[in-house]
C-alpha positions, 0 to 999 in steps of 0.5 A: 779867901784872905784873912785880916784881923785886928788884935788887941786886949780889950778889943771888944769896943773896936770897929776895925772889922765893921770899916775894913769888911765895908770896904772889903765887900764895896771893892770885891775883894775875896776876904774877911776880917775880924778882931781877936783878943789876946795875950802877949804869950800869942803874939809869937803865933800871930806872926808866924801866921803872918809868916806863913800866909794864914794871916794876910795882915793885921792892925794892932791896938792896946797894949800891944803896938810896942810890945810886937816890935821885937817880934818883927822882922823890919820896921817902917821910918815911921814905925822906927821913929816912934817905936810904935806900930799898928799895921802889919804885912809881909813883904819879901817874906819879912813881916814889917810893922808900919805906923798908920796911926801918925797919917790919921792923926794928920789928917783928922787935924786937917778935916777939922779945919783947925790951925794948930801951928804955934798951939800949946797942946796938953795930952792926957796918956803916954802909952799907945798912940801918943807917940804917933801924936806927939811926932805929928805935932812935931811936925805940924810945928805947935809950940809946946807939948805937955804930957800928963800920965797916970804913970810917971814912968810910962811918960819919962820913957816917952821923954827918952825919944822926945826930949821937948815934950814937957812932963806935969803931974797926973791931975794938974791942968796948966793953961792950954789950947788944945787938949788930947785924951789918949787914954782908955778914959772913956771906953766905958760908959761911966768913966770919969776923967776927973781933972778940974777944967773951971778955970779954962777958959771957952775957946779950946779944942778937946779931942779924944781919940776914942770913938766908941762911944762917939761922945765920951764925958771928956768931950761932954765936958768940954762941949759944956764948956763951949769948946770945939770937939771931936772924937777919934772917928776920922783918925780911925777911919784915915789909920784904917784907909791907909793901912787897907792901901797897904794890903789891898793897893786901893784907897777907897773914898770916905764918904758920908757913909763911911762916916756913919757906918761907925756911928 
């Protein structure tokens, strides 16, 4: 039986093993995957399981998508390109770290039906997935890209690999079209994003990549607003997909039943 796994800390909210063991026993493959947490001291072994074939691959989540790159052998173009990586795999004996999160971000844009080309888009958070995020828009061709994070620091290593983003205070709300919560804002039942959206207008789109739970208060608030919304379930399942097409050389449909499996 071949072993997969998602790691990660927190990891509890994560539904990766619910998704992938769903398509894993749809397709009959002779496998299982379940999540761990762990501390960075572990992600040495980790890969030295990969190395040695008791892993077979494995996704990686917060805090650890840029801390394991020293530890890897190769990376993809799009794991290069923004030093982050959330998919892992051996391939001639090396283990390579990939980038599937920029692919399901893509797309969970396209399925929305939103035209985001020429759009001013604020995003809350630097670290995680907010690389992936920021060389999407790029590609997608939106007109300007403004970070906001709790951590000034975090946000001008960010400027060091995207020099057009522009970088505002934790806690201002300039003028937007779209806005992107990529913090861990939100996991948590009772958090609170706490930044004043009064004087935004309706007509917006909020967009929060967590999806568990599926309606953070960001997106409460937003909706309350008369925003559209949406939360991070499409990306995760498109990360996921393509990260399973990786490992297993199939690309299962997503279906209305994938789409509720994780609600």
């Amino acid at each position: 039986m071949k072993k997969y796994k998602v790691i990660g800390n927190p990891i509890e909210h994560s539904l990766s093993p619910t998704l992938h063991n769903y398509w894993i026993k749809n397709n009959g493959i002779d496998a299982i995957y379940e999540k761990q947490k762990l501390n960075e001291s572990e992600l040495e072994q980790i890969i030295e399981d990969i190395k040695k074939e008791k892993i077979n691959g494995v996704n990686v989540t917060v805090p650890f998508k840029k801390i394991i790159i020293p530890f890897l052998d190769e990376l993809s173009v799009e794991a290069e390109k923004t030093q982050s990586v959330n998919t892992l795999y051996l391939k001639n004996k090396k283990v390579v770290g990939h980038n599937t999160d920029i692919i399901g971000f893509e797309t969970s844009i396209e399925k929305s039906k939103y035209d985001i080309e020429n759009k001013k888009i604020l995003i809350l958070g630097a670290g995680g997935v907010v690389p992936s995020i920021v060389f999407s828009l790029n590609k997608m061709k939106v007109s300007k890209i403004i970070i906001s994070n709790r951590t000034k620091e975090k946000a001008q290593n960010l400027k060091k690999d995207f020099k057009n983003i522009e970088l505002i205070e934790w806690g201002e709300v300039p003028n937007f079209d779209m806005i992107i919560n990529a913090t861990s804002i939100g996991l948590k039942e009772n958090d609170d994003i706490k930044l004043n959206f009064s004087s935004i207008s309706g007509n917006k789109f909020f967009y929060d990549v967590i999806y568990n739970p599926s309606e953070t208060n960001f997106l409460k608030i937003g909706k309350k607003l008369g925003n559209k919304t949406l939360n991070g379930k499409l990306m995760f399942i498109y990360q996921g997909l393509a990260a399973f097409n990786i490992w297993h050389g199939l690309k299962p449909d997503v279906d209305e039943n994938v789409i509720k499996l994780l609600d």
